[in-house]
N, C-alpha and C positions, 0 to 999 in steps of 0.2 A: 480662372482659377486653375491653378497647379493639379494635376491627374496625382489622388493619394499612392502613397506608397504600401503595396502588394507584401506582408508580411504573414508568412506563417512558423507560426510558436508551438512546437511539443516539449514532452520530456518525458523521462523515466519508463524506460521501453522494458529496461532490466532483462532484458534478452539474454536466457540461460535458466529462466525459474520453469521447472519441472511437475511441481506437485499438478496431482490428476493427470497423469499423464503415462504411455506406454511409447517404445520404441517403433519412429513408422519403419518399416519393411522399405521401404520406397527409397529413402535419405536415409536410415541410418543415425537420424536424429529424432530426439524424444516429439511426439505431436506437440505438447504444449508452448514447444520453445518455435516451434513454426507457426503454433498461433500468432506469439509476440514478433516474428519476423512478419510476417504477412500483415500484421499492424502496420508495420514501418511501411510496406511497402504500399499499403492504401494513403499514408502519408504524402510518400514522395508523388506519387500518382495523382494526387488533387494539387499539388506544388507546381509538379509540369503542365497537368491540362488546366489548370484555372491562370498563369503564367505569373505564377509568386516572382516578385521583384526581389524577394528576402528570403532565407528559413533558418531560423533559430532555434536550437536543438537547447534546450538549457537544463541539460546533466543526467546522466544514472544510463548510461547506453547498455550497462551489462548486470547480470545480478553479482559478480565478483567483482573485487577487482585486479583479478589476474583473469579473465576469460578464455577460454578455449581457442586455437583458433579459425574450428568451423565456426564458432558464434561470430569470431570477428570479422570475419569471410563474407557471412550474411550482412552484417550490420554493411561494410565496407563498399559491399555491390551499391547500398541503394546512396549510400554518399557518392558513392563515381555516378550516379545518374543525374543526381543535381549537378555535380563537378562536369558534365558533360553538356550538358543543358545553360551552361555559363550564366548558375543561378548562385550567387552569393550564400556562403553555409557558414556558418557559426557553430560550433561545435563547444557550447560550456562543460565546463569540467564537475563534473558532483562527485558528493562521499563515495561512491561506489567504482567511479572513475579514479580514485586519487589513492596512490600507494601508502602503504602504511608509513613506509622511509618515506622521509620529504625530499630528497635527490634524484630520486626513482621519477624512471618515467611513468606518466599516466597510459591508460590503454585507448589515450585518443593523438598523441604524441605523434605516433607512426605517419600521421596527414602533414603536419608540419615537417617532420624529416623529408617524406616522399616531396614537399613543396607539391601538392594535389591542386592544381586549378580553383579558383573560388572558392577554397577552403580554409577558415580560418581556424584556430584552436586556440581557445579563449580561457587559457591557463591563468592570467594573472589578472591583476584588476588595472583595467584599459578601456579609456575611449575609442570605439573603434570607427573614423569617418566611413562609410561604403559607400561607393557610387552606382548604387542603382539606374534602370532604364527608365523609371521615374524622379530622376533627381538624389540628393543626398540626403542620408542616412544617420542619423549619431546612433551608432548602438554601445554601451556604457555595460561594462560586464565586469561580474563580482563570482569566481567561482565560489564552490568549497571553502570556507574561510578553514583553516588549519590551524590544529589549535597548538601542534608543534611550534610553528614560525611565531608565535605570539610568545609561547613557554618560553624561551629561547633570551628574549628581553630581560635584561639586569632587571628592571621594573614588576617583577613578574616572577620572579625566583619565591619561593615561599606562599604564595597565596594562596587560601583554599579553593576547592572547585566552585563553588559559588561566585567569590571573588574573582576568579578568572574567565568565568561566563560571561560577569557583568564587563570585563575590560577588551574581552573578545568583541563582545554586542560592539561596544565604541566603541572600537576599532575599523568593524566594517562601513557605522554611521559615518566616521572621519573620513572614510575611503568615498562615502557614496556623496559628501559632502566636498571633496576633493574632483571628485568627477563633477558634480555639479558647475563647477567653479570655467570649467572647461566648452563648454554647449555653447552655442550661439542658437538666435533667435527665428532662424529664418531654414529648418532645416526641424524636423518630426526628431524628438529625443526619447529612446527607449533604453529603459533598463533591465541587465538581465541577471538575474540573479538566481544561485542557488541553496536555501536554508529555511529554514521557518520564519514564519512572520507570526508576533504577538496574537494577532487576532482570527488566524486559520485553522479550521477545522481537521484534527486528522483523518485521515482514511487508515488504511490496512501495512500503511510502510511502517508504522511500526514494529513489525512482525520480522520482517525485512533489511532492518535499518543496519548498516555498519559506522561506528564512528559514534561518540558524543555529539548530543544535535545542538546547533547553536537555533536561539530564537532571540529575530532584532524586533523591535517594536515598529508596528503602521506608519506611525507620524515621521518614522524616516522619509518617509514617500511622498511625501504630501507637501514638499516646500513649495509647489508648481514648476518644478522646472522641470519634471518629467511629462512625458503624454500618453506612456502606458508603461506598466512595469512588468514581465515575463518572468515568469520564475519555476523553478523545478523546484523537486523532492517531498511535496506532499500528493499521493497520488487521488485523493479528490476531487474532482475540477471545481472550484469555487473563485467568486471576486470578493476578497477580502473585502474591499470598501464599499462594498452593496450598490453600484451603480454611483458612486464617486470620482472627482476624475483627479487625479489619473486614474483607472481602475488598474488593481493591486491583482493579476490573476494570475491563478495553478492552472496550467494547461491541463493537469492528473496526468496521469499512467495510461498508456495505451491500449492494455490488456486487464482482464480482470484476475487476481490474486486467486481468490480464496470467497467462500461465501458470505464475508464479512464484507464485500465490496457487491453482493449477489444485485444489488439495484439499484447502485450506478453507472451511469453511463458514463463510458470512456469515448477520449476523441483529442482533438487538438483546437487551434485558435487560430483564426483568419482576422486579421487587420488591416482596418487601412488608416494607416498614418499619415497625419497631417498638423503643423505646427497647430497647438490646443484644441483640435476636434476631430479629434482621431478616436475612432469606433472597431469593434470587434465582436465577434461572432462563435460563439462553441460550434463547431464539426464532429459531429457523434463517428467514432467507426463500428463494424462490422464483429463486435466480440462476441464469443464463446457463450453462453447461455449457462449461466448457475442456478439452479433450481431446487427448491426445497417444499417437496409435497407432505406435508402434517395434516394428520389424522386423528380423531379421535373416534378411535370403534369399542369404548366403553359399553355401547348399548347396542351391542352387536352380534349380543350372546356368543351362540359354538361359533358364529363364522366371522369371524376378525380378519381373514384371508380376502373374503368375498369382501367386503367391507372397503380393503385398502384397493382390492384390484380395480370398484368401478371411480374410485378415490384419482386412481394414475388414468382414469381411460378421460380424465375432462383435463387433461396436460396433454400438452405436447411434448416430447424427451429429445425429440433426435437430435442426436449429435452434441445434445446441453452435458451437464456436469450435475449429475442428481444426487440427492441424499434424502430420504425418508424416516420420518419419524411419527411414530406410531404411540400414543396413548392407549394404554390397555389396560384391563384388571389383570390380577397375580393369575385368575385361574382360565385367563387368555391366552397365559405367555406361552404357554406349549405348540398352543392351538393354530399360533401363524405361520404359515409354512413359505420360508424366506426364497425358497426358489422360485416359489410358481412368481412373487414379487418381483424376482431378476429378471424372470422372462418374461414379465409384462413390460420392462424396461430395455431390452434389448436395443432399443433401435437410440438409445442414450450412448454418447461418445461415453462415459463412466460412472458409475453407481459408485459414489463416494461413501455410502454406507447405512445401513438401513437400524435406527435405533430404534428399540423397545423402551418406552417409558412407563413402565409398569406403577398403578396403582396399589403396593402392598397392602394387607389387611395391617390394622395397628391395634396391636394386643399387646395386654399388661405381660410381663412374664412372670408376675405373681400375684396375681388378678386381684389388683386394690386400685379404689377408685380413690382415697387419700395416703398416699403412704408418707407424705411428711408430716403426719398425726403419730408415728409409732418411732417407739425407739431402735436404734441399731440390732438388740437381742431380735425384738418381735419381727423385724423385715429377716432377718439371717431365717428366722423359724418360716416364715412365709415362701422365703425361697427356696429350703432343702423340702417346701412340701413340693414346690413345683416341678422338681429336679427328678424327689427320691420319694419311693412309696415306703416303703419301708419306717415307720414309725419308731424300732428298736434306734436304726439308723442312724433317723431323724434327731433322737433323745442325746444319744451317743455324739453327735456330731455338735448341737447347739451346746452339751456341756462344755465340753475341749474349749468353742470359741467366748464363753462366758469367763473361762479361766484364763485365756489370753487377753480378754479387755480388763478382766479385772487385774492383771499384771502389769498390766500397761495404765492404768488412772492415775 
């Protein structure tokens, strides 16, 4: 039997996103955005030493999509290492890769101009044969479906957005139904795509997202004529079809966002493909540590400080990404003394923010235990007791407003 084919699948590095982050001294560039490069480069790094026959990248290589071009400088190094290594690259194009103008070039473009060694740029939708050191490849690629190129069709003039979601969706099913038509039987068929699938969970790219999202339905996938489908732009890692085959999988995002993603594991996908028994494996990488230490020092009387400090000493911070929140009563909130906090945290890459969730007292402010029992006059009289001591006032005040309701009946 044939030696499987050596495939590995990322996406969504978005190299360029900043938040929690400060300028390193060293580079000149924000730390967080060296997080997400030192991703890739753990990437390429299991690609070489494990000797990937494949690597398909499928979309979102930047958080814009006009990038800078230190970001694309980084990104570009570790594609010339595979380019170098005469390891077949795939470079799908996603929302964040694809110009607002549809003539415009994308910011993965420059690899096809340069004609770069084993790099392919998989702007349109194409069967692509590869000749692997393990034999042949179909890889079957659908970027960014655009929803200009679609607008654009006499068919399609007037329709609402609803309507046009539903004729984009079939459009891309026609296309994946069009590739299918294409495959032979004797050769591992993958497809790579990048959009929503009906049945996938979001993670944090919502927050993130550029573009109206298109979303195709599962059962695209599932005619049998695929053996694994690769997809970007939800940065979760999940297998749509829960151990189904073809399995429908999000490689996720390399790096971690925001602490909405605080306890997923990020990483990529090792496969080895083989015509209908072709398997695949999550590869965790090495990300940045989000941590959130909550407290409650309600019964902690005067020291709500001492409380959180021995709170942070059964954590570890270093070098994570912290945020602290703290349950207290109202006649606590003075009492925490947010530095000596900071500097228990010191050895934390950043103290994202330390909140107070104060328990207020809840008092009437006109101390009635029914006041939808009394009319309009009786609560105005209850209130200017609470306001005003003065009883002449008082008098003086509730006539005036008797004489404006009675004007108003």
């Amino acid at each position: 039997m044939a030696e499987p084919i050596r495939l590995l699948h990322f996406a969504d590095i978005h190299i360029g996103m900043e938040n929690y982050g400060r300028i390193d001294p060293a580079t000149g560039v924000n730390q967080r955005v060296l997080d997400f490069v030192r991703r890739l480069v753990e990437v390429v790094d299991h690609a070489i030493d494990n000797d990937a026959d494949c690597v398909l990248f499928a979309g979102d290589a930047f958080k814009t999509r006009d990038p800078n071009p230190t970001y694309q400088r980084e990104f570009a190094r570790q594609i010339r290492r595979l380019s170098r290594r005469e390891i077949p690259t795939v470079l799908l194009i996603g929302n964040h890769d694809t110009p607002i103008v549809e003539k415009r070039a994308t910011s993965m473009d420059i690899f096809g101009v340069l004609d770069v060694p084993h790099v392919i740029v998989a702007n349109t939708e194409m069967l692509h044969r590869i000749e692997t050191r393990h034999g042949l490849l179909q890889l079957a690629t659908i970027p960014w479906p655009q929803r200009s190129r679609l607008m654009q069709s006499d068919d399609t003039r007037g329709l609402s957005i609803d309507a046009l979601d539903l004729a984009l969706e079939a459009k891309v099913i026609e296309q994946i139904q069009a590739l299918e038509r294409e495959l032979t039987p004797d050769a591992p068929a993958i497809l790579a795509g990048h959009f929503t699938v009906s049945d996938a969970v979001y993670g944090s790219e919502r927050q993130v997202m550029i573009g109206r999202d298109t979303t195709i339905r599962t059962s695209a996938f599932t005619s049998g004529a695929w053996d694994y489908v690769a997809l970007g732009h939800i940065h979760k890692h999940q297998d749509v079809t829960k151990g189904g085959y073809p399995a429908v999988v999000y490689s996720g995002s390399l790096e971690r966002i925001d602490f909405g993603e605080e306890r997923e594991a990020k990483g990529f996908v090792w496969i080895e493909a083989t015509p209908k028994t072709t398997s695949w494996r999550f590869v965790p990488v090495q990300v940045r540590t989000f941590m959130t230490i909550a407290i409650d020092v309600t019964d902690a009387g005067d020291e709500p400080t001492e409380a959180v400090l021995r709170e942070i000493e059964k954590y570890d911070a270093t070098d994570a990404i912290v945020r602290v929140r703290v349950k207290m009563l109202q006649s606590q909130e003075t009492q925490l003394r947010t530095r000596d906090v900071e500097d228990a945290l010191v050895a934390a890459h950043m103290i994202a923010g330390i909140a107070k969730d104060v328990q207020r007292e809840v008092r009437s402010r006109i101390g009635l235990e029914s006041a939808e029992a009394l009319t309009p006059p009786q609560l105005l009289v209850h209130y200017l007791h609470s306001k005003i001591k003065s009883q002449e006032e008082i008098d003086e005040l509730a006539a005036l407003a008797r004489e404006i309701m009675e004007q108003n009946a």
